[in-house]
MARMAR-677857 format. One line per field, with one value per residue (C-alpha): x, y negated, z; residue in three letters. Coordinates in steps of 0.1 Angstrom, whole numbers, plus 5000, padded with zeros to 4 digits. Layout:
<pts>
u [X_...]
v [Y_...]
w [Z_...]
code [ala_...]
</pts>
This chain:
<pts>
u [9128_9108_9081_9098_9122_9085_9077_9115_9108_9074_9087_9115_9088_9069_9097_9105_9075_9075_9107_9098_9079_9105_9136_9156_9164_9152_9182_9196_9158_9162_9200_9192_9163_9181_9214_9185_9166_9198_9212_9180_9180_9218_9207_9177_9188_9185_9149_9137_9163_9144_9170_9153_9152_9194_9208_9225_9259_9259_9254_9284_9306_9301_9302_9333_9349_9333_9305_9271_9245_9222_9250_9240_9276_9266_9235_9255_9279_9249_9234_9264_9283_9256_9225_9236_9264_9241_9214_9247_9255_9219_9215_9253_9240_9208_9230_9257_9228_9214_9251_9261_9227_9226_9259_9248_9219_9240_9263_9240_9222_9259_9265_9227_9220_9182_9182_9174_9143_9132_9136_9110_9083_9072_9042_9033_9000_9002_8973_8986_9027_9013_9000_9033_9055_9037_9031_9073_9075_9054_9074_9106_9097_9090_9121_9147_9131_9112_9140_9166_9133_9126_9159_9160_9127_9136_9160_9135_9112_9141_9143_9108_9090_9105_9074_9089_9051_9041_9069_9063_9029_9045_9071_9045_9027_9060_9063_9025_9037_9068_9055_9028_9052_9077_9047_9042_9076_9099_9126_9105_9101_9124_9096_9083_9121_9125_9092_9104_9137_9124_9099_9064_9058_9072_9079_9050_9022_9035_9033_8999_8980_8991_8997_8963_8955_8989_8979_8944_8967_8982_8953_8925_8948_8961_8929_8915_8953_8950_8914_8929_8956_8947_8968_9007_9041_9069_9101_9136_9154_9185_9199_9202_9220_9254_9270_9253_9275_9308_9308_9286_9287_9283_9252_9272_9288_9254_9240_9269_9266_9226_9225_9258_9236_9205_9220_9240_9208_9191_9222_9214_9189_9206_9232_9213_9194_9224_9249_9227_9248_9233_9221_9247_9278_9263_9254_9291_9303_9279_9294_9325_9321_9304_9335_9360_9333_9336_9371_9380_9354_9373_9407_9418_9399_9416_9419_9390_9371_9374_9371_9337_9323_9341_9329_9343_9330_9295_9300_9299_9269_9252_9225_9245_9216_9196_9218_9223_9183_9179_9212_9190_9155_9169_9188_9155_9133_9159_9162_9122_9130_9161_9141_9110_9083_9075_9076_9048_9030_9026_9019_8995_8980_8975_8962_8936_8924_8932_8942_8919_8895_8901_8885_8911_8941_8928_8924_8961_8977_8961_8969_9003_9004_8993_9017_9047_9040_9049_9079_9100_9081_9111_9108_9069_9076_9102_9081_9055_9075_9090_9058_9042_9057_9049_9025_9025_8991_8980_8947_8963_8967_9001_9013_9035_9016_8990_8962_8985_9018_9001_8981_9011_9036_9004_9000_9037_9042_9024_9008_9041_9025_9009_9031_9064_9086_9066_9087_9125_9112_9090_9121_9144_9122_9117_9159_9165_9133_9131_9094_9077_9058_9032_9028_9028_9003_8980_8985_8993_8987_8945_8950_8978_8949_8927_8947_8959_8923_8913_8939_8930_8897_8904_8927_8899_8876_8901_8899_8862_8845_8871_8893_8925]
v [6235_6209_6239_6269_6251_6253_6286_6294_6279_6293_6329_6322_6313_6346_6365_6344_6352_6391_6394_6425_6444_6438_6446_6417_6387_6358_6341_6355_6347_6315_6307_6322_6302_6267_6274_6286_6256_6236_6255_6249_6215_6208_6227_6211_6177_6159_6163_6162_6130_6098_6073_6038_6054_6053_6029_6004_6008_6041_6033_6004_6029_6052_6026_6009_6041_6042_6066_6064_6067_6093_6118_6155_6143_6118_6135_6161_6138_6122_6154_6171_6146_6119_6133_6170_6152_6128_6156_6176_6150_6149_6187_6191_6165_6188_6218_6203_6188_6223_6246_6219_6219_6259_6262_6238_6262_6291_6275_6269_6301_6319_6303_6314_6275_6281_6300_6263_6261_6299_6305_6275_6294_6313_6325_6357_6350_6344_6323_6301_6304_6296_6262_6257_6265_6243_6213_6213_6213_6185_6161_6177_6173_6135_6128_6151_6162_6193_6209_6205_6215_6244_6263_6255_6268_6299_6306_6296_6325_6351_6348_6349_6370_6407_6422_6413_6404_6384_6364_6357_6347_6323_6310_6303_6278_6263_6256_6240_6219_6210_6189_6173_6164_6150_6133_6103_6093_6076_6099_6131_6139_6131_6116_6098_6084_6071_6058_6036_6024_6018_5990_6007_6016_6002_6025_6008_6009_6049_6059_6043_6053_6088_6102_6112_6127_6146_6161_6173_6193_6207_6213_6227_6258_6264_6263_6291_6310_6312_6324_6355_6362_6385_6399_6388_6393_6415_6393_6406_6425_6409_6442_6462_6426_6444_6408_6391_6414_6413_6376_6360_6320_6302_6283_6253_6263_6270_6239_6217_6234_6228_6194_6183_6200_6187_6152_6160_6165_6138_6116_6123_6099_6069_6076_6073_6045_6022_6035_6039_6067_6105_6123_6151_6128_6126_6159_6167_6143_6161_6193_6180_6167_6203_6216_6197_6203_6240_6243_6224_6243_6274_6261_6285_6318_6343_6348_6372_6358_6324_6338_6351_6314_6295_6277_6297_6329_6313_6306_6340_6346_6315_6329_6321_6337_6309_6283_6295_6306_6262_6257_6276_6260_6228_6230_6241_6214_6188_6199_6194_6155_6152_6160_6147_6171_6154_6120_6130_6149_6119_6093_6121_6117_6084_6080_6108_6102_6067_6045_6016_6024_6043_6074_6076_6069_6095_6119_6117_6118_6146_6172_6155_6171_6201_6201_6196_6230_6243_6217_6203_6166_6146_6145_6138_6110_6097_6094_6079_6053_6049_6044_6019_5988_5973_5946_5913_5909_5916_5942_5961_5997_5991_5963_5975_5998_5999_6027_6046_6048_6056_6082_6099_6098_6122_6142_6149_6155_6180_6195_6219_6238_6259_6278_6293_6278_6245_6220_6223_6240_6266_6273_6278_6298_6322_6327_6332_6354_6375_6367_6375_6348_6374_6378_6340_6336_6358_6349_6316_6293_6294_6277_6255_6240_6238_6215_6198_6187_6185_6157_6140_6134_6122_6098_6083_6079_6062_6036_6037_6037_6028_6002_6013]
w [6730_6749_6753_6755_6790_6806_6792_6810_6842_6843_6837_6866_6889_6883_6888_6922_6933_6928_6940_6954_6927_6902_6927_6917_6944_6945_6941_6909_6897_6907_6895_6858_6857_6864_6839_6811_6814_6811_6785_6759_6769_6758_6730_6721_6733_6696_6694_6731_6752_6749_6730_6746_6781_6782_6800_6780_6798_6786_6750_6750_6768_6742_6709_6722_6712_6679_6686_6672_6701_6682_6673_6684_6698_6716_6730_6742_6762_6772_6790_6809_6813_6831_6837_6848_6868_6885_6894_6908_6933_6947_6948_6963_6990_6999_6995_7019_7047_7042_7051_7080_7094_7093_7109_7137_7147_7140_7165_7191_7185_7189_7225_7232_7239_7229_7260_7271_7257_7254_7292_7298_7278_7297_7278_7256_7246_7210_7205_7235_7219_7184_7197_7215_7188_7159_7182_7191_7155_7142_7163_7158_7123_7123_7141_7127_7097_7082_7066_7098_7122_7103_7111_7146_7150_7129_7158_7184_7170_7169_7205_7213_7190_7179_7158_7119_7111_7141_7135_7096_7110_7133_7107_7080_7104_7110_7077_7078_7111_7095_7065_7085_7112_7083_7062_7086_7094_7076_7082_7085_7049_7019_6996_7027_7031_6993_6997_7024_7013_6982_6997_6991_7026_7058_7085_7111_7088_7073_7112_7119_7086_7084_7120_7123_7086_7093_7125_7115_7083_7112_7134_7111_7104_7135_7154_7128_7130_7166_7166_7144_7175_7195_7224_7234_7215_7223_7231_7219_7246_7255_7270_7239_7223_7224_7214_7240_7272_7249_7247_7277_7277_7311_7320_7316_7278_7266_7279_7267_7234_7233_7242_7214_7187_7195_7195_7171_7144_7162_7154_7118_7110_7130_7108_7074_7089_7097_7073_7044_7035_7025_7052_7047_7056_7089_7092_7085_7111_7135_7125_7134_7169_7174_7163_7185_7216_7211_7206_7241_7254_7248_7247_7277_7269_7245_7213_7202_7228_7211_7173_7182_7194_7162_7136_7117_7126_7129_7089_7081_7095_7072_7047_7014_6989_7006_6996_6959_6959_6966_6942_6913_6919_6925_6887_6871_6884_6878_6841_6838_6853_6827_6799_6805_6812_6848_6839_6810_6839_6856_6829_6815_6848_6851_6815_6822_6858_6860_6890_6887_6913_6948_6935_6908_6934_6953_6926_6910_6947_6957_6923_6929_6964_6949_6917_6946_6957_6924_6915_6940_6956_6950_6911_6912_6937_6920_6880_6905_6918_6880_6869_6890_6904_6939_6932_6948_6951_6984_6986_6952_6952_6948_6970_6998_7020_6997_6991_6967_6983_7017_7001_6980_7010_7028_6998_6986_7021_7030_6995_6991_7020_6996_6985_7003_6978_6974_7001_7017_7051_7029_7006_7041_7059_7030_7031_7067_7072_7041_7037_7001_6980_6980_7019_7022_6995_7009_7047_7050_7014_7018_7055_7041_7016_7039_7062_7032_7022_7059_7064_7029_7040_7076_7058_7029_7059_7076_7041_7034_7068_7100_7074_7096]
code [unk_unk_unk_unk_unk_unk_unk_unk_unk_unk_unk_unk_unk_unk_unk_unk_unk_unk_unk_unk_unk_unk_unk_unk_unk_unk_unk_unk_unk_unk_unk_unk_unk_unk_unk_unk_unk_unk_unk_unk_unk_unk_unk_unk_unk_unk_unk_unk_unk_unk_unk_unk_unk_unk_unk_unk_unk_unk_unk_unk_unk_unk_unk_unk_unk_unk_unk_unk_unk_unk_unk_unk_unk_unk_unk_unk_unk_unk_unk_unk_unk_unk_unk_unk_unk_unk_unk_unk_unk_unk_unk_unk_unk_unk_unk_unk_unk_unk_unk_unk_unk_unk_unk_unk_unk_unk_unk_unk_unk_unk_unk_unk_unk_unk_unk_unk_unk_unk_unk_unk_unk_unk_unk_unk_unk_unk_unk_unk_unk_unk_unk_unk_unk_unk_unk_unk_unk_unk_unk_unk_unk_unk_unk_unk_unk_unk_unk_unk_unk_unk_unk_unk_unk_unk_unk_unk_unk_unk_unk_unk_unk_unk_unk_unk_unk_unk_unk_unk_unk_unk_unk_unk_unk_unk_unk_unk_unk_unk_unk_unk_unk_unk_unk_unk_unk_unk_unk_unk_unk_unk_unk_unk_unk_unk_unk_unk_unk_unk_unk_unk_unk_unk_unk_unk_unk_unk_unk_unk_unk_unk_unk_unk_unk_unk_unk_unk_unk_unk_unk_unk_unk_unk_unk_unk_unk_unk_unk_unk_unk_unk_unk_unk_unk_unk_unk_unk_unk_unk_unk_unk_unk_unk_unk_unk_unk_unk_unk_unk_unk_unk_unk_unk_unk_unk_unk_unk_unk_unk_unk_unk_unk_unk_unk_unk_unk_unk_unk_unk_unk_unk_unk_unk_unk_unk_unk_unk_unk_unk_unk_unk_unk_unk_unk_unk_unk_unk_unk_unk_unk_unk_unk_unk_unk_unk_unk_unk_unk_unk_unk_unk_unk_unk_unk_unk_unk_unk_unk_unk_unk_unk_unk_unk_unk_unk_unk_unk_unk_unk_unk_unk_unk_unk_unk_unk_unk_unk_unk_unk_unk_unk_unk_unk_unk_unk_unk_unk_unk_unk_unk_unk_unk_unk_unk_unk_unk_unk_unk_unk_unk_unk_unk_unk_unk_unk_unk_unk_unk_unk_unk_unk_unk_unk_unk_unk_unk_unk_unk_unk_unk_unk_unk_unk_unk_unk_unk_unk_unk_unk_unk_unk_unk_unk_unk_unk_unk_unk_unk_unk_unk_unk_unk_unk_unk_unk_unk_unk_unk_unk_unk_unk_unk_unk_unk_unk_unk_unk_unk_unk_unk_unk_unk_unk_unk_unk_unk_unk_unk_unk_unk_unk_unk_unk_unk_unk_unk_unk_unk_unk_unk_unk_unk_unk_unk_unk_unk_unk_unk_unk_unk_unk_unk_unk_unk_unk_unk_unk_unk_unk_unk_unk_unk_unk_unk_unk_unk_unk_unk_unk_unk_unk_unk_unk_unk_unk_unk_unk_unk_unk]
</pts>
């Protein structure tokens, strides 16, 4: 059972990632893949859950009502009623940041606030817009984050760029831009963010190690992209946008609009940062105050002319097979984490490489990076963390802000790149622009690597020659 969930989620992947040869979507791929690997591991549970590694309140709960804790009874209680229920609350939490942060830009994008930003750029050039574009995005990134800078510079593109190819071009390097923007800030990347509240890192020293090894991922492929583009883009043409003349917005709704969502995902962050609460409760309260702003600011029109700038209607237009496509992958890889098979990745790992010299450290962080574009970062980083404690002796590879954490935050970061499905921003960007593993694979995952070692090596110079 323990082999044949691997065998499952390996099969699932392949059929992910030629979506398009076997005619089936990506999402029902996805969701069969995630109840399967469930499913055999209920089944299986007996031989493959780890009795020592339950926590001991769940073992009294269960024998002060008689229960033996290794009874296939037991087990089973054990599995769907803890550990799927406790992976459900984290995936509803990505699922929920995911839908509020949609509608936002779906918002904005239905009151034609981007206009904001679209009518400053002036420029068709693509080299010229490429550089533009990814730049906007690696800070975005860093200070909203790369799954939340990702849709909104979906959007941006939509407006900018009408040829389907050129843009899938231009939306695989925002995927690039977007994990090296999120990998050096503490609130730009979700492994970077548990690395921080959990105490490894601190958000000064995350910032000043890894800004430079982030940009360099981001520059290596985008100065060989923009050799490749030749000539200028063709920009939508708003005239033939039949929407656009039965619904026009003032100057003032669409800036009002703009500026609340902006601040609105901006606000996001703060939120987490002084609440401590998920992300996705203050996405919803952003949501919210979106909501009540574009309600009064239609208050006096009529009624169709209001339906058509509503939340409401703006929820129709959100990519659902998106959101179940993340629901399914997001079940599979948490099944591999409940039963085991990343944890043994990583200890394998560390038994194999080792982590007692630099060479080592670098070594494991780096096929972790790589791994993370094939499972989901979070799970790796988390066996990682699991695994080794933050030392207390200062100059270790695992003291706070030590060689390993620094390293792993770079590499989990922005290793997903690889592959379309590899990271959050890959996995979005494939939903709202329709783009095939395949195409990405081909296009963008060789310059992806390249940055992705390009920025690994700027960083162990940093160590071993500059001592930043």
């Amino acid at each position: 059972m323990y082999l044949l969930m691997v065998a499952v989620f390996v099969i699932g992947y392949i059929a992910i990632a030629l979506e398009h040869n076997i005619g089936v979507d990506k999402a029902a791929s996805a969701l069969i893949t995630g109840v399967v690997c469930w499913t055999i591991y209920v089944l299986g549970a007996q031989d493959i859950v780890n009795f020592e590694a339950i926590p001991q309140y769940i073992s009294d709960m269960f024998r002060d009502k008689s229960h033996i804790t290794e009874t296939p009874e037991f087990i089973t209680h054990y599995v769907t009623h803890f550990q799927i229920l406790e992976h459900l609350g984290e995936i509803a939490s990505i699922l929920f940041f995911l839908l509020g942060a949609m509608t936002i830009v779906e918002l904005v994008d239905a009151h034609e606030g981007f206009a904001v930003i679209t009518d400053r750029i002036k420029t068709t050039k693509k080299s010229k817009l490429l550089w533009v574009i990814c730049i906007l995005t690696f800070f975005f990134s860093a200070a909203l984050d790369n799954l939340t800078t990702s849709i909104v510079m979906i959007s941006l593109l939509r407006k900018l760029i009408e040829d389907k190819q050129d843009r899938w071009l231009f939306a695989g390097m925002v995927i690039v831009a977007a994990n090296a923007g999120g990998a050096w800030s503490p609130i730009g990347d979700v492994t970077t963010t548990m690395l921080w509240i959990g105490g490894q890192v601190t958000a000064g020293a995350i910032i000043l190690k890894l800004i430079v090894p982030s940009l360099i991922c981001l520059l290596v492929p985008l100065i060989i992209m923009s050799f490749r583009q030749k000539g200028n883009v063709t920009r939508p043409n708003k005239s033939q946008d039949l929407e656009h003349h039965i619904n026009p917005t003032t100057s003032r709704e669409r800036s009002i609009v703009f500026v609340a969502g902006v601040l609105g995902l901006l606000f996001v962050p703060v939120f987490k940062t002084f609440t401590h609460l998920p992300p996705f409760m203050g996405m919803m309260f952003s949501l919210g105050i979106l909501w009540v702003v574009t309600e009064i600011l239609h208050r006096r029109k009529n009624q169709e002319a209001k339906s058509r700038l509503s939340v409401i209607a703006v929820l129709q237009k959100v990519d659902t097979p998106s959101v179940l496509f993340f629901l399914g992958i997001l079940l599979a890889v948490a099944s591999l984490q409940s039963a085991g098979q990343l944890g043994d990745m990583a200890v394998f790992l560390s038994d194999n490489v080792g982590t007692d010299e630099p060479k080592g450290v670098y070594t494991v962080s780096i096929i972790i990076g790589l791994l993370s574009s094939i499972v989901d970062n979070v799970p790796l980083v988390a066996a990682s963390m699991g695994m080794y404690d933050i030392s207390i002796v200062g100059g270790s590879y695992f003291a706070q802000d030590g060689l390993f954490w620094e390293f792993l935050a770079y590499c989990a970061g922005t290793g997903g790149s690889a592959l379309i499905i590899g990271s959050a921003a890959g996995v979005a960007v494939m939903g709202l622009e329709k783009i095939p593993f395949g195409w990405y694979l081909k296009k963008i995952s060789l310059l992806a690597i390249i940055g992705y070692f390009a920025g690994a090596i700027v960083y162990i110079l940093q160590e071993t020659i500059l001592h930043i």
